[in-house]
MIMAR-468127 format. One line per field, with one value per residue: residue number from 0; residue in three letters; x, y, z of N, C-alpha, C, O, CB in turn. Coordinates in steps of 0.1 Angstrom, whole numbers, plus 5000, padded with zeros to 4 digits. Glycine has a CB too. Example, Ala and Ser with C-alpha at 12.3 -4.5 7.8 and 13.67 -1.06 7.14 Angstrom:
<tises>
i 0;1;
aa ALA;SER;
n_east 5132;5128;
n_north 4943;4978;
n_up 5078;5071;
ca_east 5123;5137;
ca_north 4955;4989;
ca_up 5078;5071;
c_east 5132;5129;
c_north 4967;5000;
c_up 5078;5079;
o_east 5142;5134;
o_north 4967;5011;
o_up 5085;5080;
cb_east 5113;5141;
cb_north 4955;4994;
cb_up 5090;5057;
</tises>
This chain:
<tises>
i 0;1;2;3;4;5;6;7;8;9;10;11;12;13;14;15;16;17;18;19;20;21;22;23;24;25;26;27;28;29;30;31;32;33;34;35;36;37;38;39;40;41;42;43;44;45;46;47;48;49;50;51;52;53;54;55;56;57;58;59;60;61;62;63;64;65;66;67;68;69;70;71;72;73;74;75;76;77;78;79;80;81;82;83;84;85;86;87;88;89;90;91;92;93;94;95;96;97;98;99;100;101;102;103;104;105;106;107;108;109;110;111;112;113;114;115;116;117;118;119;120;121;122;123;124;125;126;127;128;129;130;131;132;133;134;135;136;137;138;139;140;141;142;143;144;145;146;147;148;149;150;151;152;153;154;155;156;157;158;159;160;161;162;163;164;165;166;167;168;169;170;171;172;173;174;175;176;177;178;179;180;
aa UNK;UNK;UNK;UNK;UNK;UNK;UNK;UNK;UNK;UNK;UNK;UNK;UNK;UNK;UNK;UNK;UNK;UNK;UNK;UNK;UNK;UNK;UNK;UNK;UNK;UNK;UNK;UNK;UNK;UNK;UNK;UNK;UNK;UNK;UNK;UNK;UNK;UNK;UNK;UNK;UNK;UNK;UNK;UNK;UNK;UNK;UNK;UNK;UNK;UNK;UNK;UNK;UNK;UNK;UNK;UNK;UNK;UNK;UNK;UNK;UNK;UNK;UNK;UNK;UNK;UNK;UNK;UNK;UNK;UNK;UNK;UNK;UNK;UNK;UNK;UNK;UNK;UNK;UNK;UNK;UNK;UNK;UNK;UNK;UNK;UNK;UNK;UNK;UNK;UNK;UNK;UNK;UNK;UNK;UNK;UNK;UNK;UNK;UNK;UNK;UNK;UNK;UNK;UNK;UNK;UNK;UNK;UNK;UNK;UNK;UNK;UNK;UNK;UNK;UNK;UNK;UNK;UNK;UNK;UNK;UNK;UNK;UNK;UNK;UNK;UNK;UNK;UNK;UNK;UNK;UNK;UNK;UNK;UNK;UNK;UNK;UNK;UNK;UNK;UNK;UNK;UNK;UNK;UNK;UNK;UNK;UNK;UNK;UNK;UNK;UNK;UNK;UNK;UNK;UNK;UNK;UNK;UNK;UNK;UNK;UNK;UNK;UNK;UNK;UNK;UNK;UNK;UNK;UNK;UNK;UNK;UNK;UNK;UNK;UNK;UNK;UNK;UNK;UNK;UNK;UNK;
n_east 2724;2711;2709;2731;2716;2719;2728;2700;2677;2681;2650;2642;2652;2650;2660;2659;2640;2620;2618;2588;2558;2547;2561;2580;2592;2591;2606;2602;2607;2581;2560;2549;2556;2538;2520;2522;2511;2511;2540;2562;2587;2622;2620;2642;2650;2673;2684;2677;2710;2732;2733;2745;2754;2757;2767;2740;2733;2726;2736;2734;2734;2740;2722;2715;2706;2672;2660;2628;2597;2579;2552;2535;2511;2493;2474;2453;2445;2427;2441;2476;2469;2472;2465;2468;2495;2510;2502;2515;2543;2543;2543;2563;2585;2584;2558;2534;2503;2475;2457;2471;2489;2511;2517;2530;2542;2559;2555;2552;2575;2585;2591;2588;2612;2638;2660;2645;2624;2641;2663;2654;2630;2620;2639;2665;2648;2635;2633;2626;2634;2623;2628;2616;2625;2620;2643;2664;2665;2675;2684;2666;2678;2661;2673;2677;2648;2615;2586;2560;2536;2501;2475;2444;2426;2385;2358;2331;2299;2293;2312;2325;2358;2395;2405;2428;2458;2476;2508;2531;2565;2594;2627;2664;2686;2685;2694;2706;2711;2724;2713;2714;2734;
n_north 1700;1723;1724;1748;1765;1761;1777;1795;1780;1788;1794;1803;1832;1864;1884;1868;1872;1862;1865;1886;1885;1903;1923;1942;1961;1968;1978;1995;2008;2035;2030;2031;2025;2020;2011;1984;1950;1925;1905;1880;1861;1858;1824;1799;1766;1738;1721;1685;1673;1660;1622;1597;1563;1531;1499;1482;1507;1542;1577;1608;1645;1678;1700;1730;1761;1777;1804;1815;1828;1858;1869;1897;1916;1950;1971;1994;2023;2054;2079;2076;2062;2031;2009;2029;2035;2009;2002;2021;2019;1996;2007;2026;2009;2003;1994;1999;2012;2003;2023;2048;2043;2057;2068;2088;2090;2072;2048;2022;2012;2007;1981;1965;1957;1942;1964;1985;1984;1977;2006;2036;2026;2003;1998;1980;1956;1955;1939;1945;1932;1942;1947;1947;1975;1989;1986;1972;1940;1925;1919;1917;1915;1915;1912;1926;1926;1923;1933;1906;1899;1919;1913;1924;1932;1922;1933;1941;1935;1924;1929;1945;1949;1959;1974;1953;1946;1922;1913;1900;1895;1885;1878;1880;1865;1868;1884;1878;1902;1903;1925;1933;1929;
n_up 2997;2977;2939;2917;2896;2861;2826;2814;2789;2758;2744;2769;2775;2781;2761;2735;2707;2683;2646;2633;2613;2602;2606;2589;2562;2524;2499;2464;2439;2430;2450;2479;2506;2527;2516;2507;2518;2517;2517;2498;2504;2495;2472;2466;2445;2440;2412;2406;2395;2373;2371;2381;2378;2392;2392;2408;2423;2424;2420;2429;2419;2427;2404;2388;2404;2414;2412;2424;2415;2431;2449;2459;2477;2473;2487;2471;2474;2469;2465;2466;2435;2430;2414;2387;2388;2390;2366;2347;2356;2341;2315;2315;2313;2288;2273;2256;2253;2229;2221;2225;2202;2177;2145;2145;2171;2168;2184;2178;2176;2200;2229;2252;2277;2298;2312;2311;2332;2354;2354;2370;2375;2385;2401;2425;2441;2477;2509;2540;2574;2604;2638;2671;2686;2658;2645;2617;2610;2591;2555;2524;2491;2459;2432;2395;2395;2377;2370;2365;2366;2368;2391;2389;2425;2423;2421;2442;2455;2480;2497;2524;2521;2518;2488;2466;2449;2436;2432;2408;2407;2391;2392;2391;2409;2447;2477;2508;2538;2569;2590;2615;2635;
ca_east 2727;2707;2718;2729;2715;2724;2723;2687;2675;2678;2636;2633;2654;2644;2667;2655;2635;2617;2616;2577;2554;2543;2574;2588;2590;2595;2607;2596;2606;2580;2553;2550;2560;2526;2509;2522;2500;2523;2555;2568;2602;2626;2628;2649;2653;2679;2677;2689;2716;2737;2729;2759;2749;2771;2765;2727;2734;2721;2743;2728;2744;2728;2723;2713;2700;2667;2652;2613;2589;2575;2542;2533;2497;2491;2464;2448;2438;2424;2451;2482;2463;2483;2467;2475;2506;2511;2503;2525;2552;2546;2543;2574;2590;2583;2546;2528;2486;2469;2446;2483;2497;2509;2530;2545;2550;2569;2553;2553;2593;2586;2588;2590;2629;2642;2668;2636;2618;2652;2667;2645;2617;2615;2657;2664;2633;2642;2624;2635;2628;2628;2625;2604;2626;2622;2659;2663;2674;2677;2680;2662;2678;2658;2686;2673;2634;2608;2568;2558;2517;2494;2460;2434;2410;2374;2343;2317;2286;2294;2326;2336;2371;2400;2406;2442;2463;2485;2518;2541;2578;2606;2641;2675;2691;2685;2711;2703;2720;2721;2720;2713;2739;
ca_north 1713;1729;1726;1758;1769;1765;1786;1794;1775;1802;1805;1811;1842;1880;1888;1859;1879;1857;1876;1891;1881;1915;1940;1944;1972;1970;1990;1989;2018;2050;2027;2038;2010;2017;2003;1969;1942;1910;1900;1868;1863;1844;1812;1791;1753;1733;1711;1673;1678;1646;1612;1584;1546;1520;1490;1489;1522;1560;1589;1624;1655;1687;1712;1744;1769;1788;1811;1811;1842;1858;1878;1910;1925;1960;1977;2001;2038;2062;2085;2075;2054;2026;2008;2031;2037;1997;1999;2032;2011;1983;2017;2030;1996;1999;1987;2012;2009;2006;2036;2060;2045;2067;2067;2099;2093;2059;2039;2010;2009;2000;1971;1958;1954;1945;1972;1995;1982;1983;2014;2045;2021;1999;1996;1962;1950;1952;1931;1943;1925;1949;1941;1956;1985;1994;1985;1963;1927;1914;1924;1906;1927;1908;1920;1924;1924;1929;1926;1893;1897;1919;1914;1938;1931;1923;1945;1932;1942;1913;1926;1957;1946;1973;1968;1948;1944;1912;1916;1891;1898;1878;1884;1867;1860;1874;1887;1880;1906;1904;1939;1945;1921;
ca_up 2992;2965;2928;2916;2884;2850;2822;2811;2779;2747;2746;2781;2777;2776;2750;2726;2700;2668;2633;2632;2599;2601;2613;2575;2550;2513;2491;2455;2434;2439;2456;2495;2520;2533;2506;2511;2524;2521;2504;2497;2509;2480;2477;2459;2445;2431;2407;2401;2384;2367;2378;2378;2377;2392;2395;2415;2428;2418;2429;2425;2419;2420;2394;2388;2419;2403;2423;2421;2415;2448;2449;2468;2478;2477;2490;2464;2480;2458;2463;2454;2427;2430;2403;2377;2391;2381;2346;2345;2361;2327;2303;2312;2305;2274;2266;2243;2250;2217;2220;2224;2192;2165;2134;2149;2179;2165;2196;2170;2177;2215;2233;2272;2283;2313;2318;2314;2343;2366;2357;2371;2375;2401;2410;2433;2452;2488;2517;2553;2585;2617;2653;2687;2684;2648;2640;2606;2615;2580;2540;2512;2479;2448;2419;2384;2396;2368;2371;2360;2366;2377;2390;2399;2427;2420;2429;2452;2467;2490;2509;2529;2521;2510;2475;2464;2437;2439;2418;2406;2405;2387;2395;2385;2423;2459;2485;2520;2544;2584;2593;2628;2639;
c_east 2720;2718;2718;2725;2721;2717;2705;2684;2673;2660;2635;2642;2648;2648;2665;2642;2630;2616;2599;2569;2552;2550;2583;2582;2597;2593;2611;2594;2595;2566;2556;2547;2544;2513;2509;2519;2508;2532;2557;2581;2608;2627;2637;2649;2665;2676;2684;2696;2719;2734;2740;2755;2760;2762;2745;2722;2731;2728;2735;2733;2737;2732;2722;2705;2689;2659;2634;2606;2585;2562;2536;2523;2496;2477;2457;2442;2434;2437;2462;2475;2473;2477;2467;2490;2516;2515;2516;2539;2558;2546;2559;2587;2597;2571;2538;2511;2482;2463;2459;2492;2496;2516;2539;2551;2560;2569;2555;2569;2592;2587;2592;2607;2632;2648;2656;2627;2632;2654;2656;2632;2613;2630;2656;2652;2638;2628;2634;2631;2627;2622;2617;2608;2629;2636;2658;2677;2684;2668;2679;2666;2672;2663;2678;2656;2623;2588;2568;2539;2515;2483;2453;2426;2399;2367;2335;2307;2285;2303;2323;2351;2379;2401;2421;2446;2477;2495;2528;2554;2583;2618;2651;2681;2681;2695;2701;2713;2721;2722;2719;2723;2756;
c_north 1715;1731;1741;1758;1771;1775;1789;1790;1788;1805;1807;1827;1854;1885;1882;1870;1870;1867;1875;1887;1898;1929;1934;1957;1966;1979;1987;2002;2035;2044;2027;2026;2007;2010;1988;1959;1930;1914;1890;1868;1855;1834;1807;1771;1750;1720;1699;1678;1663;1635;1601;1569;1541;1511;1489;1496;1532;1564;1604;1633;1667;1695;1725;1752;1778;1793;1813;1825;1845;1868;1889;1915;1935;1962;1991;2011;2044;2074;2087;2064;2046;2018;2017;2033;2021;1995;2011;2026;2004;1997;2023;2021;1991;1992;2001;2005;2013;2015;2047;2058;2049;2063;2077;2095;2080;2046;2022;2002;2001;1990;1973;1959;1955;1955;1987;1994;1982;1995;2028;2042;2015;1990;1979;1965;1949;1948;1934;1939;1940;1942;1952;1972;1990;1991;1975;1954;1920;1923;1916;1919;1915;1914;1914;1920;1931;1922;1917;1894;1908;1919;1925;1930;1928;1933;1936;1933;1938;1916;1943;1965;1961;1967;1966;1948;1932;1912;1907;1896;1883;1884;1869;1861;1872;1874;1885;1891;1905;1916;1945;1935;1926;
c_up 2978;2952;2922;2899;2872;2845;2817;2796;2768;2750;2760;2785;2772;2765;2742;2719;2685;2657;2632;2617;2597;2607;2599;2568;2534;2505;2476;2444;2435;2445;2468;2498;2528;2529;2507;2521;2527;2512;2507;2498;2499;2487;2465;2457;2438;2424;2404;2392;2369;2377;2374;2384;2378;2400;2399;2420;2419;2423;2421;2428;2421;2408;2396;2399;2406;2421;2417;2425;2432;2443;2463;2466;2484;2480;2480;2468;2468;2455;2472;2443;2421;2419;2387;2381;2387;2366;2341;2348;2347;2314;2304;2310;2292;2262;2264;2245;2234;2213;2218;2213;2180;2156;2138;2160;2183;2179;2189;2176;2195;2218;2247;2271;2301;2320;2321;2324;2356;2367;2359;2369;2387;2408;2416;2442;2468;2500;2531;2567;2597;2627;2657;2684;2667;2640;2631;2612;2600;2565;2529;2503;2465;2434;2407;2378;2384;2374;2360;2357;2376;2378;2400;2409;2418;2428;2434;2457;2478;2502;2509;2528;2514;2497;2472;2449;2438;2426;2417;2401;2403;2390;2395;2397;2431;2471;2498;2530;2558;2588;2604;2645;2645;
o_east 2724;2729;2707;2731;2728;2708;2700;2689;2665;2656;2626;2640;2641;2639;2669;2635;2637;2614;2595;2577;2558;2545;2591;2571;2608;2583;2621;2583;2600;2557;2567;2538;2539;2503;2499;2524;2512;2533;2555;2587;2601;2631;2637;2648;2668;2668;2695;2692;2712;2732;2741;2755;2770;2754;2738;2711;2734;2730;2732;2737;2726;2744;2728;2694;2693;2656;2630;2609;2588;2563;2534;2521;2498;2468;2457;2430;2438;2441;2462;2480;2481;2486;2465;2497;2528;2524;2525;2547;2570;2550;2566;2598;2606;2571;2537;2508;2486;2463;2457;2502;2486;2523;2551;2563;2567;2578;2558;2571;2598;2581;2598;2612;2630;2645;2657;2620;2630;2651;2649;2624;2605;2631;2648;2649;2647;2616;2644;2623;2635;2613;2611;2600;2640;2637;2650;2689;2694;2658;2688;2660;2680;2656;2673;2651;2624;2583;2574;2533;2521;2476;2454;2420;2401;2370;2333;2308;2278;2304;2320;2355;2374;2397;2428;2438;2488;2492;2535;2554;2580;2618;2649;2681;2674;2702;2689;2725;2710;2734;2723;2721;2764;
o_north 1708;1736;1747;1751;1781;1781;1778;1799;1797;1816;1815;1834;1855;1891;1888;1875;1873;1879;1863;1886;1903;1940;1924;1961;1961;1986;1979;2006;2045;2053;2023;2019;1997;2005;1982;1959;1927;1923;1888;1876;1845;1832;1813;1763;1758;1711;1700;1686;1660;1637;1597;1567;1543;1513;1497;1496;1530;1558;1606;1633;1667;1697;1730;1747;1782;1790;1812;1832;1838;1873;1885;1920;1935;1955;2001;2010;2040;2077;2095;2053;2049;2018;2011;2030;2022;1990;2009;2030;2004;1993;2025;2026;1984;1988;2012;1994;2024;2017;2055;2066;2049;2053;2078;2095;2078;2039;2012;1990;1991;1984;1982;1963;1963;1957;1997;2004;1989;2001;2031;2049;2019;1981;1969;1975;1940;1952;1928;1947;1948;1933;1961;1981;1995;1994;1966;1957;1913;1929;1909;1930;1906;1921;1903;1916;1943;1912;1918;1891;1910;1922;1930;1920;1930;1939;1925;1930;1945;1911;1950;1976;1971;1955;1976;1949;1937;1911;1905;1902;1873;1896;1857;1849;1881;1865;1891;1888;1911;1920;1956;1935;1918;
o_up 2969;2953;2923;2892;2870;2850;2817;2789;2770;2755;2763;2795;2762;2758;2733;2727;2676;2660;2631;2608;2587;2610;2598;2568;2535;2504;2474;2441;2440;2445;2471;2494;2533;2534;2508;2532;2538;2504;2519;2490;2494;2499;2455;2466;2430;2428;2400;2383;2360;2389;2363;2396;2372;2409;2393;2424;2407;2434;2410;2440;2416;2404;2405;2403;2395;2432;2405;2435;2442;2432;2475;2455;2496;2476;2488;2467;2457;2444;2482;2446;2413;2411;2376;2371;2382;2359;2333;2340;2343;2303;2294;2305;2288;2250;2270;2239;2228;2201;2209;2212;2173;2159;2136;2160;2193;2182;2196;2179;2199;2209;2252;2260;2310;2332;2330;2325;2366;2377;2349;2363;2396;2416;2413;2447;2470;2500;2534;2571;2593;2627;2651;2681;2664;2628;2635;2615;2600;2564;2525;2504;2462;2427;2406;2367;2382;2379;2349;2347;2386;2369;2411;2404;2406;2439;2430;2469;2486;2513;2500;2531;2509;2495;2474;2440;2441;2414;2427;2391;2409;2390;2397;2396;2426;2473;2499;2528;2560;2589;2606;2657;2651;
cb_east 2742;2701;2713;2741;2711;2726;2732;2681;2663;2682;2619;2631;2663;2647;2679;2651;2645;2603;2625;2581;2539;2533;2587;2588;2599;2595;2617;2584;2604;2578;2549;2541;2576;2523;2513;2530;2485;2519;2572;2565;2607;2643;2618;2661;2643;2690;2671;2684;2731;2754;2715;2777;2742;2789;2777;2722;2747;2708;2765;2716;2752;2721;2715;2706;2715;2654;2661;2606;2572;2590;2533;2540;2486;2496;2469;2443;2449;2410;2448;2496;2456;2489;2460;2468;2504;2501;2481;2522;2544;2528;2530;2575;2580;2591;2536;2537;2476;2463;2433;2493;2501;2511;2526;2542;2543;2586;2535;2555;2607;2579;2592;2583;2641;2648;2682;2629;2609;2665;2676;2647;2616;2599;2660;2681;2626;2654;2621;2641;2639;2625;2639;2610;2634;2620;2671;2662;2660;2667;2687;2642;2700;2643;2707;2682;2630;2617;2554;2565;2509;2497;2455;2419;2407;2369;2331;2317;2274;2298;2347;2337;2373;2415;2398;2444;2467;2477;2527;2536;2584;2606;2641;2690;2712;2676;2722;2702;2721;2730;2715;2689;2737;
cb_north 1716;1740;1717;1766;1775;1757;1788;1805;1765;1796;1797;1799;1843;1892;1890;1843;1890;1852;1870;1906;1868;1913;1938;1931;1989;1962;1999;1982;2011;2069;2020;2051;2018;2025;2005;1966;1938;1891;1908;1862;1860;1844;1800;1796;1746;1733;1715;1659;1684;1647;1609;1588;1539;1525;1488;1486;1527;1569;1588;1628;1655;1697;1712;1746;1783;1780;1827;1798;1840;1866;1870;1919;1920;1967;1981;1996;2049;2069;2094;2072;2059;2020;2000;2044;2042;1993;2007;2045;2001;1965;2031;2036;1990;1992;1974;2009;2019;2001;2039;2061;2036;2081;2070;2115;2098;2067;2042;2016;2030;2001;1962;1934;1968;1937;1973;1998;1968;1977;2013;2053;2012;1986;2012;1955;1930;1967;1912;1955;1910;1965;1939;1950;1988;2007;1980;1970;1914;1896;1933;1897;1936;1907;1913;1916;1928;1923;1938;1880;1880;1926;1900;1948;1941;1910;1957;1929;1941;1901;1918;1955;1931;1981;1976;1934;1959;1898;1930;1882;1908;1875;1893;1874;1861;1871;1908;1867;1917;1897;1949;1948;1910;
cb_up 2991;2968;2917;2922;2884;2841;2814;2815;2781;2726;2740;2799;2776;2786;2750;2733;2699;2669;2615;2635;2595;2606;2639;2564;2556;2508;2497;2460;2425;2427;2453;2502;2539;2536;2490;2511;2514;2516;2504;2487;2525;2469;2482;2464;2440;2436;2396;2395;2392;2363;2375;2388;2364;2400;2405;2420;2434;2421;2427;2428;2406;2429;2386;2376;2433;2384;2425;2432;2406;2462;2445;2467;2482;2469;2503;2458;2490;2462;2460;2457;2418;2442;2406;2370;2406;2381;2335;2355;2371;2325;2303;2321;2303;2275;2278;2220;2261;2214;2237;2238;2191;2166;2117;2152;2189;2165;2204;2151;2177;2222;2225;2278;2275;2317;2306;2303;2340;2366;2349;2364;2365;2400;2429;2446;2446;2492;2512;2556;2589;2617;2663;2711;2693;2651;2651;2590;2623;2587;2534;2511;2476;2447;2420;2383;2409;2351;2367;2372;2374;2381;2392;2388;2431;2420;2417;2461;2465;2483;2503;2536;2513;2515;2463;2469;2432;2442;2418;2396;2417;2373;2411;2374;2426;2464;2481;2524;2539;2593;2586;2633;2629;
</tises>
């Protein structure tokens, strides 16, 4: 008599679905989702912490959780001009170009701050996965994100290529959320 069939191994089902490198949107204060080329998803390390000696033994503890920069490449169109839209990003910050400083208009007093790059700047950094049908599987929120670097593209005579702007974000934690669960 024929064995009757078990269940079918998780990959060989229809409903098994992988997360996509390329089915995400982020969202990144007033730069358009369409602009973005990659994102780096967080990561994190921890670090040895304390170390306790006995006898010919090590024991290791850990320490501190840091979370580690992530970088994101935009695509640079002419219009929205996303790299001024960058630097406009780090001016409203709080960075004063040399050529716009005055005694009147007291740009001297300026400086960078973080709360000036979160609030009505570029808010939490968000990274969202979606699936086949558009539905978001999964939420990366990067809380307290500030630009760290940015670099322009080069010019070329050599490439066709579009032209990028690779941006370095710092941020204090990241929230993972399951959202289509």
């Amino acid at each position: 008599m024929p064995k009757k069939p078990g269940p079918l191994p998780q990959w060989q089902s229809a409903n098994i679905e992988p997360k996509r490198k390329y089915k995400f949107i982020l969202s990144m204060g007033e730069v358009p989702a369409w602009l973005v080329k990659t994102a780096g998803r967080p990561k994190l390390t921890v670090s040895e912490g304390a170390k306790h000696h006995f006898l010919a033994h090590q024991f290791k503890f850990p320490g501190r959780v840091t979370w580690t920069d992530i970088e994101i490449t935009l695509v640079d169109p002419i219009d929205p001009d996303i790299a001024f839209e960058m630097l406009r990003i780090i001016e409203k910050a709080g960075y004063v170009l040399p050529s716009q400083w005055t005694i009147d208009n007291e740009g001297y007093k300026k400086s960078l701050s973080k709360k000036n790059f979160i609030n009505d700047n570029l808010g939490n950094i968000v990274i969202k996965t979606v699936d086949s049908d558009g539905i978001e599987v999964e939420r990366w929120t990067l809380h307290n994100a500030w630009v760290k670097s940015i670099d322009y593209d080069d010019a070329s005579y050599d490439s066709e290529e579009l032209m990028q702007i690779k941006v370095g974000l710092t941020y204090d934690w990241a929230e993972l959320e399951l959202t289509g669960q």
